[in-house]
TORMAR-190690 format. One line per field, with one value per residue (C-alpha): residue number from 1; residue in three letters; x, y, z. Coordinates in nm, 2 decimals. Example, Ala and Ser with C-alpha at 12.3 -4.5 7.8 and 13.67 -1.06 7.14 Angstrom:
BEGIN
num (1|2)
residu (ALA|SER)
X (1.23|1.37)
Y (-0.45|-0.11)
Z (0.78|0.71)
This chain:
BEGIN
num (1|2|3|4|5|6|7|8|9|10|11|12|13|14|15|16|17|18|19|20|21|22|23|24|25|26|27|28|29|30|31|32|33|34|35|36|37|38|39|40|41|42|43|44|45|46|47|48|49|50|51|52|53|54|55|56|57|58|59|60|61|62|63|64|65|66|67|68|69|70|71|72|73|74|75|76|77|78|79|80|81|82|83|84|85|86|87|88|89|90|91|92|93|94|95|96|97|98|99|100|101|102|103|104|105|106|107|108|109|110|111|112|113|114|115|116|117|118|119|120|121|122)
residu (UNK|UNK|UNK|UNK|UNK|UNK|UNK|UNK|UNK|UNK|UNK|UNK|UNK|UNK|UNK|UNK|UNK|UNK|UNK|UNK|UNK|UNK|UNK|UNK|UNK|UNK|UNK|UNK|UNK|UNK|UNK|UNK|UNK|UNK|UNK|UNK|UNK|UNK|UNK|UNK|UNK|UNK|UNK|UNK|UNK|UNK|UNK|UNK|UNK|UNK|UNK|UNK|UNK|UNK|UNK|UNK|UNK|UNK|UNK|UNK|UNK|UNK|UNK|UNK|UNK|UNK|UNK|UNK|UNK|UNK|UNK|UNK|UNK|UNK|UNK|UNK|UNK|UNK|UNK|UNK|UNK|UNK|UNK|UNK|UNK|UNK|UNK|UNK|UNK|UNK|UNK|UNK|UNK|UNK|UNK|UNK|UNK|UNK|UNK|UNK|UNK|UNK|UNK|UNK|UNK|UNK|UNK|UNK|UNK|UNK|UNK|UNK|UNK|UNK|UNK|UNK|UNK|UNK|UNK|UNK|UNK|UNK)
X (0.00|0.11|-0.04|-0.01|-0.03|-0.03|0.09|0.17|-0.18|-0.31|-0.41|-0.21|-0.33|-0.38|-0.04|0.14|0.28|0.23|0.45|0.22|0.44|0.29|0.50|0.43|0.50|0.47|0.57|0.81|0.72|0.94|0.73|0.45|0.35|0.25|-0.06|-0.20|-0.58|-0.82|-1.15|-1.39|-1.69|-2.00|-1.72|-1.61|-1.23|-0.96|-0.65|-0.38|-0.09|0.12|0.47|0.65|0.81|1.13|1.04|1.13|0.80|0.52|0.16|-0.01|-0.40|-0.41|-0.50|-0.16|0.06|0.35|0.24|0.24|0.55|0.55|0.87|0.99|1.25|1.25|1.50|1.29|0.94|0.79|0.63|0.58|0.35|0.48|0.24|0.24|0.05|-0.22|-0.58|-0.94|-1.03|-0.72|-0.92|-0.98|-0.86|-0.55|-0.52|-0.22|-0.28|-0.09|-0.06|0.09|0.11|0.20|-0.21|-0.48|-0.75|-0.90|-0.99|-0.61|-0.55|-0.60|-0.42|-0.53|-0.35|-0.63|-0.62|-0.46|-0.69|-0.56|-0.76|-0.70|-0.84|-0.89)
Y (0.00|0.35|0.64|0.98|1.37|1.66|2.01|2.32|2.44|2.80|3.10|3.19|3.49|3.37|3.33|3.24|2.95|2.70|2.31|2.07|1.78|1.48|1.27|0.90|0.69|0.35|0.02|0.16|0.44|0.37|0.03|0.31|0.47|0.82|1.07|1.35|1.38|1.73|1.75|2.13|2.19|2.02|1.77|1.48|1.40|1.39|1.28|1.55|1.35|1.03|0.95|0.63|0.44|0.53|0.88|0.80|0.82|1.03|1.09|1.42|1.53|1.74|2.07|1.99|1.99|2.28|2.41|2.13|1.90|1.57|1.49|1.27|1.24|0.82|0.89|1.14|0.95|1.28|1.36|1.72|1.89|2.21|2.46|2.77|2.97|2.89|2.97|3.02|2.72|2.50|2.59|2.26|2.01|1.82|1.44|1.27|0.90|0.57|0.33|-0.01|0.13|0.48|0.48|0.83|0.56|0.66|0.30|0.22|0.40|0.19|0.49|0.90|1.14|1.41|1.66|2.04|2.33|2.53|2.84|3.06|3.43|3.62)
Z (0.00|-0.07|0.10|-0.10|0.02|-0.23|-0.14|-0.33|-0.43|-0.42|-0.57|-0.88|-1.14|-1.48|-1.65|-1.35|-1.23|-0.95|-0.85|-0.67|-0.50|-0.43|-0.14|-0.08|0.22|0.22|-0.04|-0.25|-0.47|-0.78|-0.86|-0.95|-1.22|-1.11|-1.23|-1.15|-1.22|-1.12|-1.07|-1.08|-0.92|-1.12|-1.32|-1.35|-1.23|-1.54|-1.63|-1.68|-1.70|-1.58|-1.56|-1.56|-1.25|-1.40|-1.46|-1.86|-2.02|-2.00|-2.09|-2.11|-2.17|-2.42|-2.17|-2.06|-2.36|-2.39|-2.01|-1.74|-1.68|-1.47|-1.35|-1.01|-0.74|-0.65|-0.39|-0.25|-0.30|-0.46|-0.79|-0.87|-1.13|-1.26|-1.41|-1.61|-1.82|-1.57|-1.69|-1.52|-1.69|-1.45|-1.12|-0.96|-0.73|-0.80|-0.68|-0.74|-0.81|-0.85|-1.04|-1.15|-1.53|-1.71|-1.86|-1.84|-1.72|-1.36|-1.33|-1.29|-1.02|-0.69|-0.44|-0.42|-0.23|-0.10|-0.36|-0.33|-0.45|-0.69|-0.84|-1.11|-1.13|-1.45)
C-alpha cells in the first residue's frame, strides 16, 4: 500500500505559475507509475498526466501539452507537477494518483492522495 499527500496548491493569477508535489509513504514508490488527475466543481475528475516508475516516459491530456511538466524524485518518494501559463479554466482540485502502469485511465489508479486546490483568477 502507498499512501499519498499533495501540497503546493493555491491562488495563482492567470499566467502564473504554481509546483504541486505529491510525497508517498509507504511500499516503495518507484514500482508506481504516477498521475495526476483534477476534478472542478460540477465535473467529472480527469486525467492530466502520468509519468512512468522510471520517470522516462510520460503521458499528457491534451489541456496539458506545452504548459504542465510531470517529473519525479524516487529517492525522495515525490512527484511534482509544474504549471504555467495557468488559466481560469485550470481551477480545480489536483489528486495525485498511483498506479501499477503509465495509462490516463482513472480505473487504474487503486491509491489518491487528497487533492490540493488550486484556483486561477482572471
Amino acid at each position: 500500500q502507498v499512501q499519498l499527500v499533495e501540497s503546493g496548491g493555491g491562488l495563482v493569477q492567470g499566467g502564473g505559475s504554481l509546483r504541486l508535489s505529491c510525497a508517498a509513504s509507504g511500499r516503495s514508490f518507484s514500482t508506481y507509475a504516477m498521475g495526476w488527475f483534477r476534478q472542478a466543481p460540477g465535473k467529472e475528475r480527469e486525467f492530466v498526466v502520468a509519468i512512468s516508475r522510471s520517470g522516462g516516459s510520460t503521458i499528457y491530456a491534451d489541456s496539458a501539452k506545452g504548459r504542465f511538466t510531470i517529473s519525479r524524485d524516487n529517492a525522495k518518494n515525490t512527484v511534482f507537477l509544474q504549471m504555467n501559463s495557468l488559466k481560469p479554466e485550470d481551477t480545480a482540485v489536483y489528486y495525485c494518483a498511483a498506479s501499477t502502469r503509465i495509462v490516463s485511465d482513472i480505473r487504474a489508479y487503486g491509491y489518491w492522495g487528497q487533492g490540493t486546490q488550486v484556483t486561477v483568477s482572471s
